[in-house]
BAMAR-390695 format. One record per residue (C-alpha): x, y, z. Coordinates in steps of 0.02 Angstrom, whole numbers, plus 50000, padded with zeros to 5 digits. Example, Ala and Ser with C-alpha at 12.3 -4.5 7.8 and 13.67 -1.06 7.14 Angstrom:
506154977550390/506844994750357/
This chain:
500005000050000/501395011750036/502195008349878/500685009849779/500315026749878/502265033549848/501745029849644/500315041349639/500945052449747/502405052849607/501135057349476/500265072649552/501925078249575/502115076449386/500235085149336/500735098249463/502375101249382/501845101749200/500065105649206/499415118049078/497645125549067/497155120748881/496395131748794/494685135048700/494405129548530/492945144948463/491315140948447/490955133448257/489355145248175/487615133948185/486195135648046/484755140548129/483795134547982/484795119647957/484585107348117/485035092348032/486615099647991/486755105248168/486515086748242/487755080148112/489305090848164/489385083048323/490325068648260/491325078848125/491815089248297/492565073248366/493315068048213/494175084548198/494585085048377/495525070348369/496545072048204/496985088548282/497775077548428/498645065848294/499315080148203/500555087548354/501645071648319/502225072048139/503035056448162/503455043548304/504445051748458/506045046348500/506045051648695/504185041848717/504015030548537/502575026148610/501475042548578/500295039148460/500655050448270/499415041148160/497595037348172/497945018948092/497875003748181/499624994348205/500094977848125/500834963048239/502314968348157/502174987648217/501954982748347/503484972048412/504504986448320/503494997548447/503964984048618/505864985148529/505705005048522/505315005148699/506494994648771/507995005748697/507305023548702/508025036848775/506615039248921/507155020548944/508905023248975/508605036749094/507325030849205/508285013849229/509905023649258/508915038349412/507915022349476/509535012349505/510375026849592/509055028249699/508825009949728/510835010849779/510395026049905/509055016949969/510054999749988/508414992349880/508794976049816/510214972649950/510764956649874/511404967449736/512854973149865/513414993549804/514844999449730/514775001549546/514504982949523/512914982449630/512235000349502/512744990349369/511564975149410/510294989149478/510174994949315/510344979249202/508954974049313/507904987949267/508194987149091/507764968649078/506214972349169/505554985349083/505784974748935/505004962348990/503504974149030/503514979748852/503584963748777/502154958248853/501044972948863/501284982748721/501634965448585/500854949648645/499474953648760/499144969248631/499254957948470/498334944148555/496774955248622/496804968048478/497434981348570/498264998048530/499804999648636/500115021348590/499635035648722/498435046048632/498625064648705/497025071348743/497255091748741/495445092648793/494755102048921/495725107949065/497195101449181/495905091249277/495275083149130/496935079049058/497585073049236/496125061549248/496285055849055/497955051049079/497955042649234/496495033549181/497715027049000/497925015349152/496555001449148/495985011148987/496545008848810/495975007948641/495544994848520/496334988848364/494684996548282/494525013848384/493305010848507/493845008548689/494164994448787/494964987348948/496864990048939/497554973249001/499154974848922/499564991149046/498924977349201/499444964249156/500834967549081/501824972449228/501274958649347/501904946749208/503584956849188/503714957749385/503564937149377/504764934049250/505944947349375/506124932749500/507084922849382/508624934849404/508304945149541/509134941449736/508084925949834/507484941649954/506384946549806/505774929249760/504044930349881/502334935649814/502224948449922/504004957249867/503364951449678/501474960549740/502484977549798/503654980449628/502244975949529/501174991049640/502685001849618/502814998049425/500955001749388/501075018149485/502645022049386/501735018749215/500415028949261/501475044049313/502395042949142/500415045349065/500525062049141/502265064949064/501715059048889/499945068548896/500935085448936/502305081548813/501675091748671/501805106748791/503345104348881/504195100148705/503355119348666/504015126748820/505825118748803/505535121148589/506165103848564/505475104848412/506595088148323/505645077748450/503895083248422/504245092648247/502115094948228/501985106548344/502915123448314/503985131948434/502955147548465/501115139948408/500075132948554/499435117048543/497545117448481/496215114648598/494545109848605/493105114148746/492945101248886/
């Protein structure tokens, strides 16, 4: 419980960080005389809305390869390119490489030892786990349930609404054919990963209820890196990292729409 509490603690700490206020999209003109036109753009307002959100990402990111930059559906193929993406992507590297420094501080994973041999296993740890994570969340459970494995940023609405739309990416995802659906690759993807972790990590860590606590501490992780990934468009604004999210101009905000 205290892990699991530490993890979403860790992801207000990322809304309040990043959050933005989106802003308004104007008001579209109605027909007064023409209510079946009215009634029809409610969908065309949805469709726009969300090519709008496709069209920040011109093409895949390299920090998160995982954001979503085409409406399309991904092939089996795609999408073991996309679990190999992951595993080796710069947000990879980096995450693996601050959470075994702090796993060293925190003399986590003991049987490791410290020095630069126990980092080194701290980190090779990591990376193999997260891996692992990928491989079965966003390829096989993915491929086999028709899932699509991308974050789609939302931009809609206001920092609540975009907190609660990412965190809820979650148990959340969408389908192969664009509806929505349970995302079981994002749970059980990580309590598979965390299994698989007991073939290499110290006895100490062996026990369902160590195996229980990593796998808490992994979902809560995941979820905080929705925040990151629903904010990205804007930070990459603010920073004008424009070669990672080269849709979205330097000095253009993203667009909006209402709540």
């Amino acid at each position: 419980m205290r892990a699991r509490s530490s993890a979403v603690r860790l992801a207000a700490l990322f809304a309040v960080v990043i959050a933005t206020a989106a802003g308004q999209e104007p008001k579209p003109k109605e027909l007064p005389d023409a209510p079946v036109a009215k009634q029809e753009s409610v969908p065309q307002k949805h469709e726009n809305s969300f090519n709008a959100t496709i069209g920040i990402l011109a093409r895949p990111s390299i920090f998160f390869p995982n954001l979503a930059a085409s409406p399309g559906p991904l092939s089996k193929k795609q999408k073991f390119e996309l679990f190999a993406d992951e595993s080796v992507a710069p947000s990879r590297f980096l995450s693996s490489a601050a959470g075994a420094g702090i796993g060293q501080a925190r003399n986590s994973l003991s049987g490791y030892g410290q020095e630069w041999g126990g980092y080194g296993k701290r980190f090779g740890s990591s990376m193999a786990t997260a891996a692992s994570n990928n491989f079965f969340g966003t390829f096989l459970i993915s491929t086999l349930l028709h899932r699509d494995p991308r974050y789609f940023v939302s931009l809609q609405g206001g920092a609540g609404h975009r907190l609660a739309y990412a965190l809820s990416r979650i148990v959340v995802a969408r389908t192969d054919d664009g509806r929505v659906g349970a995302n079981w690759g994002g749970i059980l993807g990580p309590l598979l990963a965390e299994s698989l972790a007991n073939s290499y990590l110290p006895v100490s860590e062996q026990t369902a209820g160590a195996t229980f606590q990593r796998y808490g501490w992994r979902v809560g992780l995941n979820t905080a890196g929705n925040v990151l990934r629903e904010y990205w468009p804007n930070i990459n604004r603010s920073l004008r990292i424009s070669k990672i999210a080269p849709g979205l101009k330097p000095n253009e905000p993203p667009p909006a729409t209402r709540p």
